[in-house]
BAMI-969664 format. One record per residue (C-alpha): residue number from 1; residue in one letter; x, y, z. Coordinates in Angstrom, 1 decimal. Last residue first. Layout:
residues N
[node NUM,"A",[X,Y,Z]];
...
//
This chain:
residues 391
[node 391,"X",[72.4,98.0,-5.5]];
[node 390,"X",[69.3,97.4,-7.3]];
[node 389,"X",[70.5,96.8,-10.4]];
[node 388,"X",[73.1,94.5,-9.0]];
[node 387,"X",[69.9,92.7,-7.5]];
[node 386,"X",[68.4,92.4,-10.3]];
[node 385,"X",[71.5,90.8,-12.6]];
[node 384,"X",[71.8,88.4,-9.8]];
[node 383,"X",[67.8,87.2,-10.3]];
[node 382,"X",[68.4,87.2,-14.2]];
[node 381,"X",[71.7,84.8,-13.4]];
[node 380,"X",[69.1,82.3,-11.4]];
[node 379,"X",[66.8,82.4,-13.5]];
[node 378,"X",[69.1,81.4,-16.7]];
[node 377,"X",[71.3,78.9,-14.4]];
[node 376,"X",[68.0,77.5,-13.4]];
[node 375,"X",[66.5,77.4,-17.0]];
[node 374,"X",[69.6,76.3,-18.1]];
[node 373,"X",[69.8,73.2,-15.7]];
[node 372,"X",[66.3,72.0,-16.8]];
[node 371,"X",[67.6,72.3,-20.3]];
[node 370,"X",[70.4,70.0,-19.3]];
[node 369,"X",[68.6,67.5,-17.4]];
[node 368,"X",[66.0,67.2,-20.0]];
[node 367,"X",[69.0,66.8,-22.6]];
[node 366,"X",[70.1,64.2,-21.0]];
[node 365,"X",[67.0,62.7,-19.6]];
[node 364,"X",[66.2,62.0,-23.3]];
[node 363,"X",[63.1,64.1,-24.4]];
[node 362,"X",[60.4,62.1,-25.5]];
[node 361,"X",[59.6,61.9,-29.2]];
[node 360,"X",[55.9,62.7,-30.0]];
[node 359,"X",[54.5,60.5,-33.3]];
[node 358,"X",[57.6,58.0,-33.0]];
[node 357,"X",[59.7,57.2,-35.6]];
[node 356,"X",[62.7,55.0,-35.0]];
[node 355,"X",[61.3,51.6,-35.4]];
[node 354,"X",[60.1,52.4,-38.8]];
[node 353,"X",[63.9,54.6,-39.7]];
[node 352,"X",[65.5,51.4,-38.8]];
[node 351,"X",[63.8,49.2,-40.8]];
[node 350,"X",[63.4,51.1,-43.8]];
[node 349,"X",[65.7,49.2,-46.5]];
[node 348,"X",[62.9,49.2,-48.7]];
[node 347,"X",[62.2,45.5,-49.0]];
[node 346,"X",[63.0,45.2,-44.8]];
[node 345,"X",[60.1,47.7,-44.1]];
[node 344,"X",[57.8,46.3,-46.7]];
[node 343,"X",[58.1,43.0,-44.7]];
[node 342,"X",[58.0,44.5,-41.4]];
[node 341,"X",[55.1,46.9,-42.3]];
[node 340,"X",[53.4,43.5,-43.5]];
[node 339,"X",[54.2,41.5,-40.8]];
[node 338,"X",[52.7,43.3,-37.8]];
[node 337,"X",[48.8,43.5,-39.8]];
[node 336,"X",[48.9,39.9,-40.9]];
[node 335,"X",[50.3,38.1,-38.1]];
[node 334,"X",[47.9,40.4,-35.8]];
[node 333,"X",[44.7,39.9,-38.0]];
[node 332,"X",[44.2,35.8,-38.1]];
[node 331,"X",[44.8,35.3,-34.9]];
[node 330,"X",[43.5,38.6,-34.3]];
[node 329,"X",[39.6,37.4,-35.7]];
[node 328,"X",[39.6,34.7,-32.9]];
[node 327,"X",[37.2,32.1,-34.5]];
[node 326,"X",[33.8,31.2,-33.5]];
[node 325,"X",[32.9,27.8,-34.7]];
[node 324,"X",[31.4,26.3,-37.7]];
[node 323,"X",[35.2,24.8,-39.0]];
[node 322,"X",[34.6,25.6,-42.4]];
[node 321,"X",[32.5,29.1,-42.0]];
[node 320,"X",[34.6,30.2,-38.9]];
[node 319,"X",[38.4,29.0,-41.6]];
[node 318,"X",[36.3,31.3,-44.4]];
[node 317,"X",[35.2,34.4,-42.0]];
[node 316,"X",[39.1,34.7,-40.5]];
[node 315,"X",[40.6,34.2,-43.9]];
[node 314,"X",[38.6,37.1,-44.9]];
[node 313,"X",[38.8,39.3,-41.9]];
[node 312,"X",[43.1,38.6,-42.9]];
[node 311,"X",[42.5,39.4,-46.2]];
[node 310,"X",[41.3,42.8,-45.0]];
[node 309,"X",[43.9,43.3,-42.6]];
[node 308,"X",[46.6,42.5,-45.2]];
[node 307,"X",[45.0,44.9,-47.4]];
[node 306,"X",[45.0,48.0,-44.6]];
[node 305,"X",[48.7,46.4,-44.4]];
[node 304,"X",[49.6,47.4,-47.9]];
[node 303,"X",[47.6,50.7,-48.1]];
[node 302,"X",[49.1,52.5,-44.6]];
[node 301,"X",[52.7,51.3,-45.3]];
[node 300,"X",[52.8,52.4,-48.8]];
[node 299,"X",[51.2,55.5,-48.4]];
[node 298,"X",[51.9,57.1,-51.9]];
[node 297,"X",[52.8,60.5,-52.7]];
[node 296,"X",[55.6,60.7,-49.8]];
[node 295,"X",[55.9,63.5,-47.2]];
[node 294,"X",[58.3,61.2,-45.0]];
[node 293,"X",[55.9,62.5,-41.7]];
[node 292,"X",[52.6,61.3,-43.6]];
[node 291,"X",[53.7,57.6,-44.3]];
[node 290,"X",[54.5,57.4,-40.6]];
[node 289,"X",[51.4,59.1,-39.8]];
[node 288,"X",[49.8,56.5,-41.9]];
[node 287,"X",[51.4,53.6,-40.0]];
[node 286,"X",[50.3,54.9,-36.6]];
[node 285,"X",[46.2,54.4,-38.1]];
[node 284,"X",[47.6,51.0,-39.1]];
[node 283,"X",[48.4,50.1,-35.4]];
[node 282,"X",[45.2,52.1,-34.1]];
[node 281,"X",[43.2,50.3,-36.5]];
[node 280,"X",[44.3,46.6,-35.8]];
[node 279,"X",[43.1,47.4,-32.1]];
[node 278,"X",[40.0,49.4,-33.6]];
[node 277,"X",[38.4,46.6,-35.6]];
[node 276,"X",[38.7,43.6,-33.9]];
[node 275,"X",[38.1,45.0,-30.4]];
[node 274,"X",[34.5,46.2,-32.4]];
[node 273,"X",[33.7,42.4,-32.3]];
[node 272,"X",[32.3,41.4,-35.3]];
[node 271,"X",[28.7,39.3,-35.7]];
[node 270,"X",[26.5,37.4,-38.0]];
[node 269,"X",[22.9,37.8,-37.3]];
[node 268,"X",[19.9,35.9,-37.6]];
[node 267,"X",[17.4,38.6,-36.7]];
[node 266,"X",[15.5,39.6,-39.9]];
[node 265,"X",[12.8,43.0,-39.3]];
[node 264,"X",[14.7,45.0,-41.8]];
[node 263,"X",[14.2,42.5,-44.6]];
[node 262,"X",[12.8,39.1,-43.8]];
[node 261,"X",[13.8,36.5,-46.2]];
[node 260,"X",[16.9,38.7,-47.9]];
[node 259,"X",[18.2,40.0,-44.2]];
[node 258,"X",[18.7,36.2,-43.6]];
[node 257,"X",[22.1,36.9,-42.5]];
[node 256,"X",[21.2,39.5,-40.4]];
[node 255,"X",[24.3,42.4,-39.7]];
[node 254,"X",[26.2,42.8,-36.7]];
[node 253,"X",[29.0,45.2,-35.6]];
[node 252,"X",[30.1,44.8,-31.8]];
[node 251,"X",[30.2,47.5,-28.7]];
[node 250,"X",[27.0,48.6,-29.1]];
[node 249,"X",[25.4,46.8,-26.2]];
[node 248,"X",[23.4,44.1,-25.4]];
[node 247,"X",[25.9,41.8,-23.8]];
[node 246,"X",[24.8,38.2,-23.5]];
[node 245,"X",[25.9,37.4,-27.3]];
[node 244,"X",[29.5,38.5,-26.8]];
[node 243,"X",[29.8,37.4,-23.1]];
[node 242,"X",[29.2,33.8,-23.9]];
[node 241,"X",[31.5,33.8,-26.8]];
[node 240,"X",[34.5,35.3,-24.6]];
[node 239,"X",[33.7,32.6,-21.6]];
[node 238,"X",[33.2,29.7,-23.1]];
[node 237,"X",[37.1,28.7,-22.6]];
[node 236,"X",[40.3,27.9,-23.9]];
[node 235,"X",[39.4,28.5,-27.6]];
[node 234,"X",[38.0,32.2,-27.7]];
[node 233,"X",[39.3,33.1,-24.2]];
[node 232,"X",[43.1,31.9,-25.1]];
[node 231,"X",[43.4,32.7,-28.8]];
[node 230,"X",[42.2,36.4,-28.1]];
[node 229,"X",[44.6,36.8,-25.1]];
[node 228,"X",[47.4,35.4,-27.2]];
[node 227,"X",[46.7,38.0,-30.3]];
[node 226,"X",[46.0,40.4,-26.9]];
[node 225,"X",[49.5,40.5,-25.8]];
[node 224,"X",[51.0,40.3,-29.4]];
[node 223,"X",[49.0,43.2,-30.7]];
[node 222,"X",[50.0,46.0,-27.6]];
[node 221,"X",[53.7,44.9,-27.6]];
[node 220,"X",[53.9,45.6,-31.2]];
[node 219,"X",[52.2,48.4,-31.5]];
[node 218,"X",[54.2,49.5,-28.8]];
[node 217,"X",[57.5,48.9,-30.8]];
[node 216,"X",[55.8,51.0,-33.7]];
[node 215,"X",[55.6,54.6,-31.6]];
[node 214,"X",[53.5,56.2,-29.9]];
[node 213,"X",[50.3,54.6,-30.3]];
[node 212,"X",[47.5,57.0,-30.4]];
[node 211,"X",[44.1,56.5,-29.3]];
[node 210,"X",[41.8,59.2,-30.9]];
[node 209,"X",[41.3,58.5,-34.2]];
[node 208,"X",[40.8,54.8,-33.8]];
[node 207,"X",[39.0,55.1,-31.2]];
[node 206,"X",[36.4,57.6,-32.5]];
[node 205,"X",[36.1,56.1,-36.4]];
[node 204,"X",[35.2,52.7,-33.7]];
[node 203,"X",[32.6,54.2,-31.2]];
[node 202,"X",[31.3,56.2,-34.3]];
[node 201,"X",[30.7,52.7,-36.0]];
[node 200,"X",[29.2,50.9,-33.2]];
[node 199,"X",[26.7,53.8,-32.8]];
[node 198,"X",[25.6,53.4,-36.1]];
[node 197,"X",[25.4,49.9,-35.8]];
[node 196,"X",[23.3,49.5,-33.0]];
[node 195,"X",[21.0,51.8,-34.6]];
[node 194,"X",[20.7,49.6,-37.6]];
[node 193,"X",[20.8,46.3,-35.6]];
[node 192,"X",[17.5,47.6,-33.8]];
[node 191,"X",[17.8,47.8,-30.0]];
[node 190,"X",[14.2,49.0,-30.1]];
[node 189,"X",[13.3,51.6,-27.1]];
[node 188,"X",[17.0,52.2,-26.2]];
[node 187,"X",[18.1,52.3,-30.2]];
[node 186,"X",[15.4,54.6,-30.8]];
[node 185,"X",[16.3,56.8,-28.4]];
[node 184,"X",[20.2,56.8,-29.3]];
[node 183,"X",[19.0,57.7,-32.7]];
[node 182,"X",[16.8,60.4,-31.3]];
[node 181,"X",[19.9,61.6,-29.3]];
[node 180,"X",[22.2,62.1,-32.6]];
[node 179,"X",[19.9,64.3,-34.1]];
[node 178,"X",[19.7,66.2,-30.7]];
[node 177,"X",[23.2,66.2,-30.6]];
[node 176,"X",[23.8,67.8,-33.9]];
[node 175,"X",[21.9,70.6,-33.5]];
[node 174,"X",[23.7,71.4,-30.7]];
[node 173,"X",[26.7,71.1,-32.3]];
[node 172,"X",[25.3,73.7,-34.9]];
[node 171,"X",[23.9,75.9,-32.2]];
[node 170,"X",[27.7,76.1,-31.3]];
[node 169,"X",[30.3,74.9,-28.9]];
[node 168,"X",[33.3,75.3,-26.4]];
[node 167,"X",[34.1,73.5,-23.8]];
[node 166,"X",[36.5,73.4,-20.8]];
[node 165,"X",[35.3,71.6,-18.3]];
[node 164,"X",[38.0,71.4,-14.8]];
[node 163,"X",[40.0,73.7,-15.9]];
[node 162,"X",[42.5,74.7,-13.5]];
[node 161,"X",[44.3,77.8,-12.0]];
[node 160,"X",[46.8,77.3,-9.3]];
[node 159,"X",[49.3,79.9,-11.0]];
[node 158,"X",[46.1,82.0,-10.3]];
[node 157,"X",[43.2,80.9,-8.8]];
[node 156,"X",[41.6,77.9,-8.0]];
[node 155,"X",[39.0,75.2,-9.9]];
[node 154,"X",[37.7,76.5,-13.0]];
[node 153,"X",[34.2,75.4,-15.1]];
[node 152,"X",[34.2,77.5,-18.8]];
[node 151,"X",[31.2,76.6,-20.9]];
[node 150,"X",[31.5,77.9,-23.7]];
[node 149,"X",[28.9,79.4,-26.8]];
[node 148,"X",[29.3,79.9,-30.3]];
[node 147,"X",[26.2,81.5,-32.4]];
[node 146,"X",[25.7,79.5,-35.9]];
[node 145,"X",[22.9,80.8,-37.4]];
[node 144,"X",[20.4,78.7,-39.6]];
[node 143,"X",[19.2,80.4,-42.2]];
[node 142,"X",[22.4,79.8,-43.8]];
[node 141,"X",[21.6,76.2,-44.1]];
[node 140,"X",[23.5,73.1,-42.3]];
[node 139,"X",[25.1,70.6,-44.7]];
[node 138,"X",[28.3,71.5,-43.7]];
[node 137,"X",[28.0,71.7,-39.9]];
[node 136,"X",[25.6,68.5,-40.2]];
[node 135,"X",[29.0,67.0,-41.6]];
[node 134,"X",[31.8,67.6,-39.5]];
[node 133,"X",[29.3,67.1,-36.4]];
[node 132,"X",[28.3,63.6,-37.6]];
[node 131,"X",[31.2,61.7,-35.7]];
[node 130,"X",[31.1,63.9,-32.7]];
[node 129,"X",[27.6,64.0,-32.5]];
[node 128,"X",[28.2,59.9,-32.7]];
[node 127,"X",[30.4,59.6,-29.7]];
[node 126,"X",[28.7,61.9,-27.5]];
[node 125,"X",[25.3,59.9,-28.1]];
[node 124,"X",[27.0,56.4,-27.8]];
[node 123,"X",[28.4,57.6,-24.7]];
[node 122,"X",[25.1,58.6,-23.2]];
[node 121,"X",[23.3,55.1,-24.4]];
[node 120,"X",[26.2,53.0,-23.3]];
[node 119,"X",[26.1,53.7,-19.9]];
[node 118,"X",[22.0,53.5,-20.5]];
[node 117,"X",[22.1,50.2,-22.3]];
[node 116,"X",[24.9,49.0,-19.5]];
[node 115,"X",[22.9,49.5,-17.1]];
[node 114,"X",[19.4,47.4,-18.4]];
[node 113,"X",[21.8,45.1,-19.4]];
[node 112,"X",[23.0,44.0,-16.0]];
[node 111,"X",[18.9,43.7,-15.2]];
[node 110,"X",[18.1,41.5,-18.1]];
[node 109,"X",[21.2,39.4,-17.5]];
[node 108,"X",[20.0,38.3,-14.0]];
[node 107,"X",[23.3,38.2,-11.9]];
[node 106,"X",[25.7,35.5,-11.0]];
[node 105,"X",[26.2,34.1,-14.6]];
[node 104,"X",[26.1,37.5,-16.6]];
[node 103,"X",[28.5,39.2,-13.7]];
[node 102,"X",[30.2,36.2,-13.7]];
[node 101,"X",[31.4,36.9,-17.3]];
[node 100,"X",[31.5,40.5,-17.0]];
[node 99,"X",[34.4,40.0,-14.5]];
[node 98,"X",[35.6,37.7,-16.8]];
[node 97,"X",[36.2,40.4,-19.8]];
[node 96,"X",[37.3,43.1,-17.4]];
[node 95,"X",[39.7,40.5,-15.4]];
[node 94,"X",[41.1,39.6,-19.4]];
[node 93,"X",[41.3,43.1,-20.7]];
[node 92,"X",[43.3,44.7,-17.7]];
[node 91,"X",[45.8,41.6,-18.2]];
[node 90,"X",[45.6,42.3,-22.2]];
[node 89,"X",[46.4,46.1,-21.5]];
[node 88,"X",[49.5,45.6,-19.1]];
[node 87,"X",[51.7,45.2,-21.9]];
[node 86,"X",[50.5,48.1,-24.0]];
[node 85,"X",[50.1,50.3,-21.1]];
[node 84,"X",[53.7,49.5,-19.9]];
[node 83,"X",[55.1,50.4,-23.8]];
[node 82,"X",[52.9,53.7,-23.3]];
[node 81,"X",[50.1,54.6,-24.7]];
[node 80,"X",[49.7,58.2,-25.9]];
[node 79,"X",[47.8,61.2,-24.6]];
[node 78,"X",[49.1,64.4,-27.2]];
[node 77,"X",[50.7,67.1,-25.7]];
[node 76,"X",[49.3,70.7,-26.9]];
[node 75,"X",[51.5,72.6,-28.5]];
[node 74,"X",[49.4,74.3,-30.6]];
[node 73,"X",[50.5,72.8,-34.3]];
[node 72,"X",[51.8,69.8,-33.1]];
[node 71,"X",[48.1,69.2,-31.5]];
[node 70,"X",[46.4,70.1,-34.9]];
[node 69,"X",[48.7,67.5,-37.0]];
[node 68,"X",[48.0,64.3,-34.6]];
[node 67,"X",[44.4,65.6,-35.2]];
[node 66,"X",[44.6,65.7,-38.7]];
[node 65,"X",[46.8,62.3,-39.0]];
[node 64,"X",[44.3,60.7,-36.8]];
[node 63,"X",[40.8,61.9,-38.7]];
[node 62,"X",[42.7,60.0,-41.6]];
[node 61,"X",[43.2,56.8,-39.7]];
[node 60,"X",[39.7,56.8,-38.2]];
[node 59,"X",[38.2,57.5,-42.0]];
[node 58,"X",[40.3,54.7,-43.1]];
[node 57,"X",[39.9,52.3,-39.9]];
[node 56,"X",[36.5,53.1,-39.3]];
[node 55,"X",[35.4,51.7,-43.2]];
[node 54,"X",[37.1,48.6,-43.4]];
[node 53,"X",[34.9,46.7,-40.6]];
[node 52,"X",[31.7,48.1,-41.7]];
[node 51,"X",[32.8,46.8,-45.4]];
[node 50,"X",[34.1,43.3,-44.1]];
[node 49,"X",[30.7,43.1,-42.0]];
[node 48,"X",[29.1,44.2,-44.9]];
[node 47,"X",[30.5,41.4,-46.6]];
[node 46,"X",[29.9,39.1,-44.1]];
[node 45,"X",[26.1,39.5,-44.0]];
[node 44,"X",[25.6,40.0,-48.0]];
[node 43,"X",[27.8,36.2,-48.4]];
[node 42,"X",[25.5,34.8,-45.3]];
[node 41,"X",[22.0,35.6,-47.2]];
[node 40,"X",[23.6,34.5,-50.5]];
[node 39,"X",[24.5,31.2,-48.8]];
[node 38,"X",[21.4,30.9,-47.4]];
[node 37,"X",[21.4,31.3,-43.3]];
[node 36,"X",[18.3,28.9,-41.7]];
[node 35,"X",[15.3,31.8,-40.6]];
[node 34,"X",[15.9,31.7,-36.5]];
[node 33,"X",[13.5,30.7,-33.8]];
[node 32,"X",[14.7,31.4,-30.5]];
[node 31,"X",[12.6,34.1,-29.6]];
[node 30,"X",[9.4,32.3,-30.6]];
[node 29,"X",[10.5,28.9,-28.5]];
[node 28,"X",[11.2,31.4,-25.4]];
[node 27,"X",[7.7,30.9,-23.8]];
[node 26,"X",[7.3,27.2,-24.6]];
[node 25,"X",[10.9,26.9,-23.4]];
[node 24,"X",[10.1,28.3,-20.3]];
[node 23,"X",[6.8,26.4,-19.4]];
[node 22,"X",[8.6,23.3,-20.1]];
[node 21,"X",[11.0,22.9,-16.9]];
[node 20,"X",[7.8,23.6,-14.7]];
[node 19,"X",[5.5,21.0,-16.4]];
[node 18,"X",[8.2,18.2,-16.4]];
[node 17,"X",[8.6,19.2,-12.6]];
[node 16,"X",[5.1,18.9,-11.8]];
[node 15,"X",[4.2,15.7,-13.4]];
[node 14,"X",[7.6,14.0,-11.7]];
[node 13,"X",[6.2,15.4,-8.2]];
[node 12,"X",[2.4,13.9,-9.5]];
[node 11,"X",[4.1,10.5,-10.3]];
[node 10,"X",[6.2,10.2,-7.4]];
[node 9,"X",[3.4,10.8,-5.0]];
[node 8,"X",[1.8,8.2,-7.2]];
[node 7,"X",[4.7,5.5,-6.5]];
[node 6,"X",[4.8,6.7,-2.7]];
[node 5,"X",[1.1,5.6,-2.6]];
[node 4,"X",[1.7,2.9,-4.2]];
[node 3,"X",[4.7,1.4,-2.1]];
[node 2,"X",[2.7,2.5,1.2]];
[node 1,"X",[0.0,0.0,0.0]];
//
């Protein structure tokens, strides 16, 4: 008797459980429906991803060179990485990447996205009125007038005098960021792959015309750190793919592979991580200011490895298309974007003169020391001369 009446218990329990486990999947099944790729749908996808991949890195490497050109011309010291930086960066990368990692496996995902859609929100906003401000400046009528304004935020007086904002702008830029907030709106209330892209795309012309490797050896340093820290969080472990499809946030390219079945509304997507765009751009970006300080007509440097790094996006999409599994884009990218300098380097004799050139050179403490001791001796002889006078 007690044997059936546990067997029944054990029924109802088992009844429950099987009920439980399915109501999720019956509520996800929709969202997890996916139109199959087609080879033409996958051949659009990818090669707009090569496109949206190309694209940041030429107009980032061009806004680079102007920039890099504007601060020589005021004075104004430039913020470069340093050799440390570059081999530190891949450690700082790795306990950012995991920490996000059991953030997404402690935590709800829901709510750690809910942040990270408005961090991103505000800095997707700056970074895009930014992008579009050369542009809506150009294409704005007369009608329109352009008063300047600045904001001007000081902390102390005198020689202890410091700006804490500093910022000067016009109805223009204004103009600007509103055009550039109703695309952050609609990416907040949709998360549509277009808007997602747009702000992917400023977030990568921005980096790479803004972070400035010094000189070539800390290129160096910087891409064979994270080539080995891309190898070993892709391969090694779960943990690089799992973050990439639980973050919602513009800090990867996609485009839908089956954009052809279902148009704007498709939501099979292939993916690139914006890491794989602006690490290899920063490197080529410092390659064109090399080109631009010998005042040559062509840009060999900047053209030949810009090719290398797109052949290597394509080997990287062929071997993830063979093998069906994510691949890490700077294996592919790193041999391909450090050896082709190197190898045009050693055909022209240039070597020497590549690992020479740095965007800013430092002062040896030599010479520091020196000019340090001049302007002592300098002040020091001007306070004599004073006092004489005054005698």
């Amino acid at each position: 008797m007690a044997e059936e009446v546990f067997g029944k218990v054990k029924e109802v329990l088992s009844g429950i459980l099987e009920n439980v486990n399915a109501a999720p999947k019956n509520e996800s099944a929709p969202a997890e429906k996916k139109t199959p790729s087609t080879p033409e749908g996958m051949a659009v996808a990818y090669s707009s991803l090569v496109v949206m991949a190309m694209l940041p890195i030429i107009f980032g490497s061009i806004r680079s060179v102007k920039l890099h050109k504007l601060k020589k011309s005021t004075g104004e010291k430039a913020d470069t990485m340093t050799k440390k930086d570059a081999m530190y960066f891949p450690l700082i990368a790795s306990c950012a990447l995991f920490g996000l990692y059991l953030f997404f496996k402690i935590f709800q995902k829901v709510h750690i996205n809910y942040l990270l859609t408005g961090y991103f929100f505000v800095l997707g906003v700056i970074a895009l009125a930014h992008l579009l401000s050369p542009v809506i400046n150009s294409l704005m009528p007369a009608a329109v007038p352009k008063v300047p304004f600045h904001i001007l935020f000081t902390k102390g007086e005198g020689k202890h005098k410091e700006d804490i904002v500093n910022y000067k702008f016009s109805t223009h830029d204004i103009v600007c960021l509103v055009i550039s907030s109703v695309i952050g709106v609609w990416y907040l209330l949709k998360k549509h792959w277009i808007a997602n892209n747009l702000f992917g795309l400023a977030f990568a012309i921005n980096g790479v015309e803004m972070l400035h490797l010094n000189n070539f050896v800390t290129g160096v340093i910087l891409l064979s750190g994270l080539f080995f820290y891309d190898i070993f969080w892709v391969f090694g472990t779960n943990v690089m793919v799992t973050v990439a499809k639980s973050f919602e946030a513009p800090i990867k390219l996609v485009f839908p592979q089956d954009l052809i079945e279902n148009g704007l509304n498709a939501s099979n997507f292939a993916m690139l991580g914006l890491g794989d765009i602006v690490i290899p751009g920063i490197f080529i970006a410092l390659l064109l200011r090399f080109d631009d300080s010998k005042k040559r007509k062509t840009r060999i440097y900047f053209y030949s490895t810009l090719i290398a790094y797109f052949l290597g996006l394509l080997a990287t999409i062929f071997v993830m298309h063979v093998f069906k599994h994510a691949q890490p884009a700077l294996l592919y990218l790193v041999p391909a974007c450090m050896g082709t300098p190197l190898l045009v380097a050693l055909v022209r004799g240039e070597l020497k003169v590549l690992f020479a050139y740095e965007d800013h050179p430092e002062e040896k403490p030599e010479k520091k020391e020196k000019k340090e001791k001049d302007e002592s001796t300098g002040s020091s002889g001007s306070k004599k001369k004073e006092s004489k006078k005054g005698k």
